[in-house]
C-alpha positions, 0 to 999 in steps of 0.5 A: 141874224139867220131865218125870219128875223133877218127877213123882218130886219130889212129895209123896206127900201130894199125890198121896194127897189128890188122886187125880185129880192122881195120875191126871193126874200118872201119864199125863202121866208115861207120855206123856212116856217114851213120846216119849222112848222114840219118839226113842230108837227112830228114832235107833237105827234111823237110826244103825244104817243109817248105821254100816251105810252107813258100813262097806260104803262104806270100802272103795271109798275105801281101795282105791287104797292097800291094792292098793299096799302089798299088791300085791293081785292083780287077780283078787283086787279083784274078790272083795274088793269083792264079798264084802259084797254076797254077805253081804247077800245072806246077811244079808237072805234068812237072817238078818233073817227070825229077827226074825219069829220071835225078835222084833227085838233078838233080830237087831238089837243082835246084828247091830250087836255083829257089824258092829263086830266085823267091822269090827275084824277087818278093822281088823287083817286080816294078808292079803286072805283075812281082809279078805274074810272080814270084809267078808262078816261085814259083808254079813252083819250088815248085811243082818240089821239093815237089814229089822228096823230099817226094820221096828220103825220102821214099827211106831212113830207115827201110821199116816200118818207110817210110811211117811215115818219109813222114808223118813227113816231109809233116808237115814241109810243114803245119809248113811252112804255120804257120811260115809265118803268124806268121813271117808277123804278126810281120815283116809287121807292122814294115817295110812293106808288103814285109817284110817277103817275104825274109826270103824264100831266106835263108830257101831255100838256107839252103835246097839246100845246106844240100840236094847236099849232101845228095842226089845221084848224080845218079839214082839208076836204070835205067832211065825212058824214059816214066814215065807217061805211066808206072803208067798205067801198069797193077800192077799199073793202077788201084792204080793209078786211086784210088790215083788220085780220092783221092788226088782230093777230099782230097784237094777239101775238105781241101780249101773248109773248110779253105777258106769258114768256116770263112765266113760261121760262120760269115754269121750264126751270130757267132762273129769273134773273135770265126770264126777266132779261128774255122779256126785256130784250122782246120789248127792245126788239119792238123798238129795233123792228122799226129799222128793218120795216122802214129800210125794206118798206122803202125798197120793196114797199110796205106789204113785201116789207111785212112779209120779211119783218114777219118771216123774221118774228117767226123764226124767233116765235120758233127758236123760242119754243125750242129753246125754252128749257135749254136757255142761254144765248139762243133763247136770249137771241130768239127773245130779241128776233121774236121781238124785231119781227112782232113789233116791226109788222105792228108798226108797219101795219099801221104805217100801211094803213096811214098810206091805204087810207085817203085823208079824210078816211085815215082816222077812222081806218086807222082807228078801227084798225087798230080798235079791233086789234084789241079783240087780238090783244085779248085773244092771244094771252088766253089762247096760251092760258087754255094750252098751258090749262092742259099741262102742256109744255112752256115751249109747245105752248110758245110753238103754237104762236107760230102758226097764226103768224103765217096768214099775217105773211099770206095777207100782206103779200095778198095786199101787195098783189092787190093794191102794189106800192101804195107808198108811191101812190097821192093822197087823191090816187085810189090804192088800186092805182098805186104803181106795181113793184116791178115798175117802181125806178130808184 
């Protein structure tokens, strides 16, 4: 008999005859429930993204059978695959910054209660109008759960390590995306292009519930009545204005590549088979990219981290373009580096903005953070669509991804400059007091 049990289990008599034993017994209880209540939380937060990476994800996969069996209209794909990113959008500018005024489980619990809700009615959706309206309600839970999930994470642990769990459970959100083309690859065949939409129900029911307790009722502070205008104060105005350019570009790059790099291959005379082996190998890449960020950041703090993960997207961008008519192992090689480097700074800016941002403004700067990267997500991919529109070559076109990646390097290193290491500052300290790198001692 181990941990509270045991605790519970002794006589009375002990406890009242020895105080110190009471004393020791109470505390070692209250260490024991709050690593459990520490488990509890990040597993919430992690299995919250990933029922939302799952949900946004299964569609993509679904695609090819419900424009077959509903005969869907061209000028209707377009708005149907668009209608979640317009509820992020919505989601993330509107919706998570209430976490900073109604406190997390206010938003979160919710938040999942709706995604699994959206996700049955697209389950049962008669016709593409409500199949797009419950993907926008997906859009929309996702991008209220997202920011104060990755907020209430960073808020638990030693300070050192909170930038490193944000990191962790934000691969949750790519391992969302995997399982769901793994999930439709063997569901669909078998009973149906809707077949894998259920399994969102029950992975968000799961968050829901793990995250009612875990997360406080209450904020710990005092609400914000204008969150919005306060990440323009003057500690705040100008991380904020870097971390929305970054975000921007970060995820401009990162649908450019996933979406073009296939078509791109294919259109240079490389066959399909080492095309879709390109793209796969840039999304395991995303994943990968968490280990470098979180190993550097530790070392030399979160912006000098984005500067290295960056340097390292860049060569791949490069070798990409180069190596695009030839193939082979370089262009596989370079898929996987393009993918360490766009993912790993996409997780670390997010991990950055969770320890810029004090508590009671994390949702919303992360949030807004995240929801005009969206704008980034819509640039990227017509960016390459309006050089390939005139007959340029698959690699030229891949070659001009590489120059905006530069100004996310030249606006990290400007935030380190700035702020120094805001890993090694307290949630009550302002960034512009946080410790400079070269007085950080290991």
């Amino acid at each position: 008999m181990t941990g509270p049990v045991f605790l519970l289990a002794m006589p009375a008599g002990v406890l009242g005859r020895f105080p110190s034993a009471g004393l020791l017994a109470g505390e070692v209880y209250r260490v024991i429930l709050g690593k459990f209540h520490g488990v509890q939380l990040i597993l919430g937060c992690a299995m919250a993204l990933f029922a939302g990476g799952f949900a946004f994800q299964t569609l993509s996969f679904s695609m090819p059978g419900l424009v077959r069996d509903w005969n869907l209209p061209e000028g209707l794909i377009g708005p149907l695959l668009s209608a979640a990113i317009f509820g992020l959008l919505l989601g993330y500018l509107f919706m998570a910054p209430l976490a900073d005024r109604l406190g997390p489980r206010a938003v979160v619990c919710p938040a999942m209660l709706g995604l699994a809700a959206s996700a049955g009615i697209c389950l049962l959706a008669p016709n593409v109008e409500v199949l797009i309206l419950g993907r926008v309600l997906i859009g929309i839970a996702i991008g209220a759960a997202f920011p104060c999930a990755v907020s209430a994470a960073s808020q638990h642990g030693m300070q050192r390590w909170r930038g490193a769990k944000v990191v962790g459970i934000y691969v949750a959100y790519s391992f969302g995306f995997l399982a769901a083309g793994l999930a439709s690859g063997w569901l669909v065949p078998l009973h149906g292009w809707r077949a894998a939409w259920g399994l969102t129900l029950p992975a968000a029911l799961i968050a829901a519930g793990l995250l009612w307790d875990a997360l406080p009722a209450r904020l710990p502070h005092a609400p914000q009545s204008r969150p919005l205008a306060s990440l323009f104060t003057s500690d705040l105005r100008q991380g904020t204005l870097l971390f929305w350019l970054m975000c921007s570009i970060g995820l401009g790059l990162f649908y450019a590549v996933q979406g073009w790099l296939p078509l791109l291959s294919a259109r240079e005379g490389m066959n399909y088979a080492n095309a879709v082996t390109a793209a796969n190998l840039f999304t395991v890449g995303n994943a990968v990219g968490a280990v470098p960020m979180i190993w550097w950041a530790d070392r030399m703090g979160p912006f000098r981290a984005l500067v290295c993960v960056s340097a390292i997207g860049l060569a791949g961008i490069v070798l990409l373009g180069l190596s695009t008519g030839e193939g082979g192992r370089l262009f596989l090689l370079a898929a996987v580096l393009a993918g360490i480097g766009i993912g790993g700074g996409q997780k670390g800016m997010i991990a950055a903005a969770s320890q810029f941002y004090p508590p009671r403004l994390r949702s919303t700067g992360i949030g807004w953070a995240l929801g005009l990267g969206r704008f980034g997500a819509l640039c990227g991919p017509l960016l390459i669509g309006f050089v390939t529109m005139h007959d340029v070559a698959g690699g030229t076109a891949l070659l001009s991804l590489a120059f905006p990646v530069p100004v996310i390097m030249l606006a990290a290193f400007w935030l380190d400059r700035t702020y120094g290491r805001i890993d090694r500052a307290t949630d009550n300290q302002s960034p512009r007091h946080a410790m400079p790198n070269d007085q950080v001692r290991r």
